[in-house]
LONUZA-610753 format. One record per residue (C-alpha): x, z, y; residue number from 0. Coordinates in Angstrom, 1 decimal. Layout:
<fivos>
[fivo [X; Z; Y]; NUM],
...
</fivos>
This chain:
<fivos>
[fivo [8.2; -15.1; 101.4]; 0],
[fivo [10.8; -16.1; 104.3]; 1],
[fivo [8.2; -16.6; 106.8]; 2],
[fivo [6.7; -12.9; 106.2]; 3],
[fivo [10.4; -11.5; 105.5]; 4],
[fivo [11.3; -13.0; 109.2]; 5],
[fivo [8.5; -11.7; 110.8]; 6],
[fivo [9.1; -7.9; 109.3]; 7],
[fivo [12.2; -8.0; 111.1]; 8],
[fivo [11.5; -9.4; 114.3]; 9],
[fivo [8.5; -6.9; 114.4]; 10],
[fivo [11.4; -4.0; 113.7]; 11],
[fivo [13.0; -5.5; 116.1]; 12],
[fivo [10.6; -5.4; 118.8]; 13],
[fivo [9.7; -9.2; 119.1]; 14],
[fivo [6.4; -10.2; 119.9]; 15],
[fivo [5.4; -6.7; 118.5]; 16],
[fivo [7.0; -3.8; 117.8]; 17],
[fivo [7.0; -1.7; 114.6]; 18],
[fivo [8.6; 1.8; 113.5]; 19],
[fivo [8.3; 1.1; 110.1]; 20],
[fivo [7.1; -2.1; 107.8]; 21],
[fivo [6.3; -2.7; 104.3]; 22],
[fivo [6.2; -5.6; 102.3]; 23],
[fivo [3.7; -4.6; 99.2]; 24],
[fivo [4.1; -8.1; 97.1]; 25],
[fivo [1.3; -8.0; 94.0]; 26],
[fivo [0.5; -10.5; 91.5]; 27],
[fivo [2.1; -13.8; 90.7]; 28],
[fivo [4.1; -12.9; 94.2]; 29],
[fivo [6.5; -10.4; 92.1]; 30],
[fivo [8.4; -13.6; 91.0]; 31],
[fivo [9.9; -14.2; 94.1]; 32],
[fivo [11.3; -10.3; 94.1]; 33],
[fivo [13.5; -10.9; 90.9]; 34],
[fivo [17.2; -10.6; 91.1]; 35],
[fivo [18.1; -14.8; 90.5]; 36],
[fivo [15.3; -16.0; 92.8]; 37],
[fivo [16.0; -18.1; 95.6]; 38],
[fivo [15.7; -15.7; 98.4]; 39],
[fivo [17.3; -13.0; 96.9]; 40],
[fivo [19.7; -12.5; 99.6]; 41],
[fivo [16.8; -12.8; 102.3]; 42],
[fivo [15.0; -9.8; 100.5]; 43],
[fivo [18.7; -8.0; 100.4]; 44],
[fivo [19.3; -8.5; 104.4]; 45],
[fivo [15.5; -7.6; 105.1]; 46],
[fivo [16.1; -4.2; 103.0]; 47],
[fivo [19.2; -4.1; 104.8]; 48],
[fivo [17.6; -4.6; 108.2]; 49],
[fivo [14.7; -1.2; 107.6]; 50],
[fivo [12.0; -3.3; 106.1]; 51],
[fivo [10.6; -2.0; 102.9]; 52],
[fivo [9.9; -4.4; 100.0]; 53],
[fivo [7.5; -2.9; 97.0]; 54],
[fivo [6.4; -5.0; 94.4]; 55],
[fivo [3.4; -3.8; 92.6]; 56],
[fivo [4.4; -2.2; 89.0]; 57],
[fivo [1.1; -3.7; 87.2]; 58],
[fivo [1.8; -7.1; 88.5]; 59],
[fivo [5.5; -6.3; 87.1]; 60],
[fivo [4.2; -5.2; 83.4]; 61],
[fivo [1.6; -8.2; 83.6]; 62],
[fivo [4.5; -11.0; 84.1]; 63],
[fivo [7.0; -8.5; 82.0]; 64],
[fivo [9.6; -8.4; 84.6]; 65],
[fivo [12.1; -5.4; 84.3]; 66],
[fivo [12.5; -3.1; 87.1]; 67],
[fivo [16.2; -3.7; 86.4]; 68],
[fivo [15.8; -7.6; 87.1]; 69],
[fivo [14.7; -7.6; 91.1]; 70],
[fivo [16.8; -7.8; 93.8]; 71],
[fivo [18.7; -5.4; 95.4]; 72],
[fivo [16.3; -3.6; 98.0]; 73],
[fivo [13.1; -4.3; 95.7]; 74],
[fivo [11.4; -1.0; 95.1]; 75],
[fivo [8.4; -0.4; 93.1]; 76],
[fivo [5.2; 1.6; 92.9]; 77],
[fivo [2.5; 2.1; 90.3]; 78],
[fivo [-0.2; 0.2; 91.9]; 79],
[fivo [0.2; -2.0; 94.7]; 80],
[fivo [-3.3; -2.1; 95.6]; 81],
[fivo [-3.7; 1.5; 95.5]; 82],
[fivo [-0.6; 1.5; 97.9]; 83],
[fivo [-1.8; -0.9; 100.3]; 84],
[fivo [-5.0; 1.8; 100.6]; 85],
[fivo [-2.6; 5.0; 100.9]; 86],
[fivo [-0.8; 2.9; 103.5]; 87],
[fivo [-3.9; 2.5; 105.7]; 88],
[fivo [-5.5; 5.6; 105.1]; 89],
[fivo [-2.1; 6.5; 107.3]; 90],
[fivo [-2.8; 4.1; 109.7]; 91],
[fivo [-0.8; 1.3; 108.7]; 92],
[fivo [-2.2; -2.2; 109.6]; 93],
[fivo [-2.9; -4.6; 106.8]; 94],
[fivo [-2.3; -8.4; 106.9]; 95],
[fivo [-2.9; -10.5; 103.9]; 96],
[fivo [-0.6; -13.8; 103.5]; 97],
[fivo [-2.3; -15.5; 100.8]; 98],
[fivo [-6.5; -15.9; 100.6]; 99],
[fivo [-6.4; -15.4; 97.0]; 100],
[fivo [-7.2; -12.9; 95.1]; 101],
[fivo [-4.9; -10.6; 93.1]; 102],
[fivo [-7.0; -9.9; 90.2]; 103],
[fivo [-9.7; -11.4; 88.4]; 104],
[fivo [-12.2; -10.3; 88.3]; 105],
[fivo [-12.1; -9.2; 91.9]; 106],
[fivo [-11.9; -5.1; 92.5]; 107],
[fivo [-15.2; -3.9; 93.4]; 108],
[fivo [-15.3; -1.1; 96.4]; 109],
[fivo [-18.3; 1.5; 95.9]; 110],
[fivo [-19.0; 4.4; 98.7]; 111],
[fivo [-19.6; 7.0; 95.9]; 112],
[fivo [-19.9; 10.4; 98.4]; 113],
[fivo [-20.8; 10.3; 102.5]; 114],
[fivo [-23.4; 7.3; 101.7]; 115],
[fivo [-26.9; 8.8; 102.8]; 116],
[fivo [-26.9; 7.4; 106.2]; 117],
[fivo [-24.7; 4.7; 106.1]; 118],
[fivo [-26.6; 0.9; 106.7]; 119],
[fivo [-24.8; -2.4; 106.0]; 120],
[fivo [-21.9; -3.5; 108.6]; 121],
[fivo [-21.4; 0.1; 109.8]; 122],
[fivo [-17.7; 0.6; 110.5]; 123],
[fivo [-16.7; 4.1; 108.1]; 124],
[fivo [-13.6; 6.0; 107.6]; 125],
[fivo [-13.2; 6.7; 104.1]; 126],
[fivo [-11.0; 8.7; 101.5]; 127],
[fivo [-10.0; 7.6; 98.5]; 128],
[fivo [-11.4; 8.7; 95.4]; 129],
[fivo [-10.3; 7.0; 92.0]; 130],
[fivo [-9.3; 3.3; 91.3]; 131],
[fivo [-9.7; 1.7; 87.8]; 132],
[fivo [-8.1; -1.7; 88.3]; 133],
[fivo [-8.6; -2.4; 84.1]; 134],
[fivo [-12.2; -1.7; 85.1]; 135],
[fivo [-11.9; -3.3; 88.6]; 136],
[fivo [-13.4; -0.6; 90.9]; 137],
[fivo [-12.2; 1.1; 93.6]; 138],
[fivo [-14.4; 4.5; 94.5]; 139],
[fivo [-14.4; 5.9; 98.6]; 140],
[fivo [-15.7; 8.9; 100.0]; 141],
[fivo [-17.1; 9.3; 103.4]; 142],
[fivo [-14.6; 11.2; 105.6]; 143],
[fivo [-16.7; 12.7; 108.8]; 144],
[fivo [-14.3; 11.5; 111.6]; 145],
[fivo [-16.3; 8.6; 113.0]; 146],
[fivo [-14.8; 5.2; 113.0]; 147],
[fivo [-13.3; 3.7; 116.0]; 148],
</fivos>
């Protein structure tokens, strides 16, 4: 968590890359490292501090019952991380994942449900959310019409 703390500011900062905005969407076993008596506590504090925004996911909260009330000052929360992390880029955020591991097991399973006719494997699509079931582990997309870059 330092390592991706540090690099939100610098990027806010204008080092090596600059950023208007960042956010930090932390999901599954992650969210232990947002609580209140962690270690870095005070990193997440000075981050917040600093303009970068820290959201931990609220089912990865319920699933290692962890209050709201007990993260760290700065922490705030949203339903769904996942769901977040899809609203972000559908605004055209950029995505980087820190950890190759999965956040939920079974893995989520994406399904192009409208816009599908013409589309072949590998073709690059811009795409809509439709619904997300993460108890059934399914994400459904829609075909927007603007072509991808």
């Amino acid at each position: 968590m330092p390592v991706a703390l540090k690099t939100a500011e610098q990027m806010l900062a204008g080092q090596g890359f600059l950023a208007q905005k960042v956010e930090l969407v932390i999901c599954g076993e992650g969210v232990q490292a947002l609580l209140r008596s962690a270690k870095g506590a005070e990193l997440l504090k000075q981050a917040a501090d600093k303009g970068v925004k820290i959201v931990a996911c609220g089912l990865s909260l319920q699933q290692a019952k962890i209050d709201k009330a007990d993260l760290a000052p700065g922490v705030q929360t949203v339903d769904n991380g996942l769901i977040e992390v899809i609203q972000l880029q559908s605004q055209g955020y950029l995505s980087i994942g820190l950890r190759a591991a999965r956040v939920f097991q079974p893995p989520i399973d994406g399904k192009l449900v409208h816009g599908f006719e013409s589309a072949s494997v590998g073709d690059r699509l811009r795409v809509r959310l439709v619904r997300a079931d993460v108890e059934q582990g399914f994400i459904d997309f829609q075909r927007v019409q603007t072509p991808a870059p």
